[in-house]
C-alpha positions as CSV (number, residue, x, y, z in Angstrom):
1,X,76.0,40.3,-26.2
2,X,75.8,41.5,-22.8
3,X,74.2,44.9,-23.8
4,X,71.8,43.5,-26.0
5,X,70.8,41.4,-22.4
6,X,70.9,44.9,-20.5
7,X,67.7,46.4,-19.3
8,X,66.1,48.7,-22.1
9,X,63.3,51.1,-22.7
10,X,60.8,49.2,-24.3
11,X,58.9,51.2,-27.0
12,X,56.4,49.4,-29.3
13,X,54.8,50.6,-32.3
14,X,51.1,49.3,-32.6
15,X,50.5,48.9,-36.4
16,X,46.8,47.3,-37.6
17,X,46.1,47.1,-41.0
18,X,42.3,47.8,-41.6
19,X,41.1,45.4,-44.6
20,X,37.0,46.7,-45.0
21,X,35.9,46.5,-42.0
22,X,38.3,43.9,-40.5
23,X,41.6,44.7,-38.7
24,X,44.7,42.5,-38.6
25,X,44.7,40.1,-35.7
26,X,46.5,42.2,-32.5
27,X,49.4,39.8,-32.0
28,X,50.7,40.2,-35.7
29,X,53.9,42.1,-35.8
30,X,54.4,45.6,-37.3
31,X,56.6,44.9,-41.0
32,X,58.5,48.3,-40.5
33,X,59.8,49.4,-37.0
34,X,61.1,52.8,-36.5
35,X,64.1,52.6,-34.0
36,X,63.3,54.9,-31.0
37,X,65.6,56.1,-28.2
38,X,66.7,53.1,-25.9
39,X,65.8,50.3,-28.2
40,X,67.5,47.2,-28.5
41,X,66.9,44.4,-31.2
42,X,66.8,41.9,-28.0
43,X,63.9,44.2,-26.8
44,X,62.7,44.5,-30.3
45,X,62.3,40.9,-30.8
46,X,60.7,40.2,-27.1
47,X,58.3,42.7,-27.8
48,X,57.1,41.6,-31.0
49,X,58.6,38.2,-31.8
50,X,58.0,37.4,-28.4
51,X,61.8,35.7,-27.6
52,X,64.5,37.8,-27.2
53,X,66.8,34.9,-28.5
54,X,65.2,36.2,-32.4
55,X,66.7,39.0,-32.5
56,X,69.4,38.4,-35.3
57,X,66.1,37.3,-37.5
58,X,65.6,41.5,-36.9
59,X,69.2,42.1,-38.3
60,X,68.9,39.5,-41.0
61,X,65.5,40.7,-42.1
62,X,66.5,44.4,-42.3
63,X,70.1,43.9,-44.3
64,X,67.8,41.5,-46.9
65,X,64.9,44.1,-47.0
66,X,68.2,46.8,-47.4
67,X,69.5,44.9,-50.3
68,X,66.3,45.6,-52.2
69,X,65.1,49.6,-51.0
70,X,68.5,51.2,-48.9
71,X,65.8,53.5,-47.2
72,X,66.6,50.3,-44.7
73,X,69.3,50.1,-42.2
74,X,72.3,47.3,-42.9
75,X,73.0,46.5,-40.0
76,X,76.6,45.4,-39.5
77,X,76.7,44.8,-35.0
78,X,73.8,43.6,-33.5
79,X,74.5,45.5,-30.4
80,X,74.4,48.8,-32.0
81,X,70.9,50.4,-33.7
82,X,70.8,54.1,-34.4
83,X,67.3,56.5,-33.6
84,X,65.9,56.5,-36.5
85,X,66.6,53.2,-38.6
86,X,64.4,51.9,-40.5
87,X,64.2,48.3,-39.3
88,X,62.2,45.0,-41.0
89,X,60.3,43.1,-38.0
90,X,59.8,39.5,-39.8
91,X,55.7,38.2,-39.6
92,X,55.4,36.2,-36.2
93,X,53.4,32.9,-36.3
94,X,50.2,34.1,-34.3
95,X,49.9,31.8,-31.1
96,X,47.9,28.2,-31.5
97,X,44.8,29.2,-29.5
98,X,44.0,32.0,-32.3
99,X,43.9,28.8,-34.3
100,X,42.1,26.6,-32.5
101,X,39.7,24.3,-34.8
102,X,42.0,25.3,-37.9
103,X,43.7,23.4,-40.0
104,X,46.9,23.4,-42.0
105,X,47.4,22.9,-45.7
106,X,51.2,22.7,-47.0
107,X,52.5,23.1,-50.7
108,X,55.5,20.9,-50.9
109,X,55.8,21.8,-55.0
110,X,55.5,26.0,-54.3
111,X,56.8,25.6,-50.5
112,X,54.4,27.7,-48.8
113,X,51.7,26.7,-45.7
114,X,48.5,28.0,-44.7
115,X,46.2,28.0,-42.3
116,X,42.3,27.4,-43.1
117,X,39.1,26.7,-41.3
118,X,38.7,23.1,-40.1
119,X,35.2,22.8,-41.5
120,X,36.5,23.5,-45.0
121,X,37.7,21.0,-47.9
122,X,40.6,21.4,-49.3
123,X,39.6,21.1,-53.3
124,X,41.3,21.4,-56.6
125,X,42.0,19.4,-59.7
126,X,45.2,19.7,-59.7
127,X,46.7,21.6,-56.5
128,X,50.0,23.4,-58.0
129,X,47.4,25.4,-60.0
130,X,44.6,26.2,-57.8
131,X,43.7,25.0,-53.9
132,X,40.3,25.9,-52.6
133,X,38.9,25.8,-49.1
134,X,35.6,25.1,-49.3
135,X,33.6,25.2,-46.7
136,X,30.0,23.9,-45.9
137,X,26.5,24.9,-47.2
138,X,25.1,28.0,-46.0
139,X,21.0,28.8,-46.7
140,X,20.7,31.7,-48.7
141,X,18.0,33.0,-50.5
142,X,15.7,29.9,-50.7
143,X,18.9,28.0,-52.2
144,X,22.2,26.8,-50.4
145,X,25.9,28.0,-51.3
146,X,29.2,26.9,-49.8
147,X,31.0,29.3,-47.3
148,X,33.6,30.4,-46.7
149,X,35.5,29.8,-50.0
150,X,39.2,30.9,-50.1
151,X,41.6,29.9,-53.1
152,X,44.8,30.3,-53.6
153,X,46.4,29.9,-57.2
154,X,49.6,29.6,-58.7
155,X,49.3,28.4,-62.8
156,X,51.6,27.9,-64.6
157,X,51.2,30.4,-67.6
158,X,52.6,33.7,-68.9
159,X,50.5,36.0,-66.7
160,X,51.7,33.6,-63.7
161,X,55.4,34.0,-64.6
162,X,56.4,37.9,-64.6
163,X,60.0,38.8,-65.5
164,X,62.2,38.8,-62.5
165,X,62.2,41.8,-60.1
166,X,58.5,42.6,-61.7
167,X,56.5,45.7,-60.0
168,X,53.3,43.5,-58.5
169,X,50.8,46.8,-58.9
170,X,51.9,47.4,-62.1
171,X,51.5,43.7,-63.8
172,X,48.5,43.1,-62.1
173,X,47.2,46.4,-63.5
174,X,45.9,44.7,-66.8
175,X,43.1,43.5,-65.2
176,X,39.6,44.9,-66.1
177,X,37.3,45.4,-63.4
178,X,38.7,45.6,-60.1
179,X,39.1,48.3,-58.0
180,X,42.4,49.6,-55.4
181,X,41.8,47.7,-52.3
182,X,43.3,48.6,-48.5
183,X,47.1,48.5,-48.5
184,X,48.1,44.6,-47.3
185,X,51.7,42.2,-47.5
186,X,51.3,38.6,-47.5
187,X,54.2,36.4,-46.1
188,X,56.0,40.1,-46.1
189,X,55.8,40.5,-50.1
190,X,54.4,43.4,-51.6
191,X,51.3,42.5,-52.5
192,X,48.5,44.2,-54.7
193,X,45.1,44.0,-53.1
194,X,42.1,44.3,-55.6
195,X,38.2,44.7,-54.6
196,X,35.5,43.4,-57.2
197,X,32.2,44.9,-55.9
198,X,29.1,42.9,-55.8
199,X,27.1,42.7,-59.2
200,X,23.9,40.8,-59.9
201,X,26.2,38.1,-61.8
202,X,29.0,38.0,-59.2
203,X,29.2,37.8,-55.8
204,X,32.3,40.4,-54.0
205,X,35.5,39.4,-54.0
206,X,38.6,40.6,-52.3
207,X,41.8,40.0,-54.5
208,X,45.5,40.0,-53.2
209,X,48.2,39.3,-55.7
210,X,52.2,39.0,-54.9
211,X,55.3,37.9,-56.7
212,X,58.0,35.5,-55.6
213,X,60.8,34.9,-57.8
214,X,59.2,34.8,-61.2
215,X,55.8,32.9,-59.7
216,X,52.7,34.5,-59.2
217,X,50.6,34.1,-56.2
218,X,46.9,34.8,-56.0
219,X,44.4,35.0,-53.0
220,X,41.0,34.9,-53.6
221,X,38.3,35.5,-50.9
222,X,35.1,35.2,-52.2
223,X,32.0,36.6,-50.3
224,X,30.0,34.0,-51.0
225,X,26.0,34.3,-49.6
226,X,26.7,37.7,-49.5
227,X,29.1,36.8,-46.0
228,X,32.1,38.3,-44.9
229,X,34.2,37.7,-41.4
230,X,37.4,40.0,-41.4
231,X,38.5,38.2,-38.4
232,X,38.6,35.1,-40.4
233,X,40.2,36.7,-43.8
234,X,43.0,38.1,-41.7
235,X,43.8,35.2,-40.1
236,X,44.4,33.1,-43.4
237,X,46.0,36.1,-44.8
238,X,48.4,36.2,-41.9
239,X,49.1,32.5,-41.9
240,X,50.5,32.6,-45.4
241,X,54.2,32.0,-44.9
242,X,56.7,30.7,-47.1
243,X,59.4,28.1,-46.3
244,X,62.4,29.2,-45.2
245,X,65.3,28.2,-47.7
């Protein structure tokens, strides 16, 4: 490995994701990665998985995103990238302090953890349908609502269990309603984001839907009072993150 310790160029791409009027937080890593001249995947993964020691999580994300769309490199020696690859940078766990005062919620039955506000509840009737973060009451129009309120849910029905290998934009497609929302991947899954606009029945809504095995996965972030923080959304979006197998 003593070229992949060797001094590099170091060339990062800045990707942000704009969600409304909300960006992804800085520190979250690009999902594709262009290889330039001079790059590494030991620089690659100090620069954006900040420890060069991650780098074969590079390789091993790449030849698993290859098996699926071969407009990505396999990459068969770590010490050798070509200009030009398309490379898969896995999502990086944002550092603590961008969570300070959060909390974390794991799903032992669907395997997944969040992140979420500390001042919200977690709620559900049963929790491997539907978990809500609730969070305290807001004054609003001479009357009191709770925000924020983000859900995740995960029934157990036919609309919940597409065939395997099914097109996310496609299944979720059915749905009346609901308008094409700002490109977006949760936990690196392709994911479907839906906008329901504000109506006098219905507060807005921002919608993101994605597929693991045959289980549907849905987001919900409801703009509840008529409030929306972008810097919050994007952190529990980006905290999403299945367990590894």
């Amino acid at each position: 490995m003593k070229k992949l310790l060797g001094v590099a160029m170091l060339v990062s791409l800045m990707l942000a994701t704009a969600l409304g009027s909300g960006l992804v937080p800085a520190l979250a890593s690009p999902d594709v990665y262009i290889v330039k001249g001079g790059d590494t995947l030991w620089d690659l993964a100090e620069e954006f998985l900040r420890d060069g020691f991650k780098y074969m999580e590079i390789m091993e994300a790449t030849n698993a995103r290859h098996a699926e769309d071969p407009s990505y490199a396999f990459i068969e020696d770590p010490d050798l990238i070509r200009v030009g690859w398309k490379l898969e940078i896995p999502a990086v766990i944002l550092p603590e302090p961008m969570y300070e005062g959060w909390k974390t919620y794991t799903n032992e039955e669907f395997g997944y953890t969040v992140r979420y506000p500390g001042a919200c509840k977690v709620m559900g009737a049963d929790l491997n349908e539907m978990v809500e973060f609730v969070g305290p009451e807001v004054e609003y129009m001479g009357t009191y609502e709770h925000w924020p309120r983000l859900s995740i849910e995960h029934y157990d029905s036919d609309f919940y269990h597409p065939p395997l290998g099914t097109d996310v934009n496609e299944w979720v497609k059915r749905i009346p309603g609901l308008k094409l929302g700002a490109e977006f991947e949760v936990a690196n899954l392709p994911t479907a984001h839906l906008v329901q606009e504000r109506s006098p029945q219905a507060y807005a809504a921002d919608h993101y839907y994605f597929v693991k095995g045959t289980q549907l996965y849905h987001i919900q972030l409801l703009h509840a009072a008529d409030r929306e923080d972008w810097d919050l959304y994007n952190k529990f979006l980006n905290s999403f993150t299945f367990r590894e197998n």
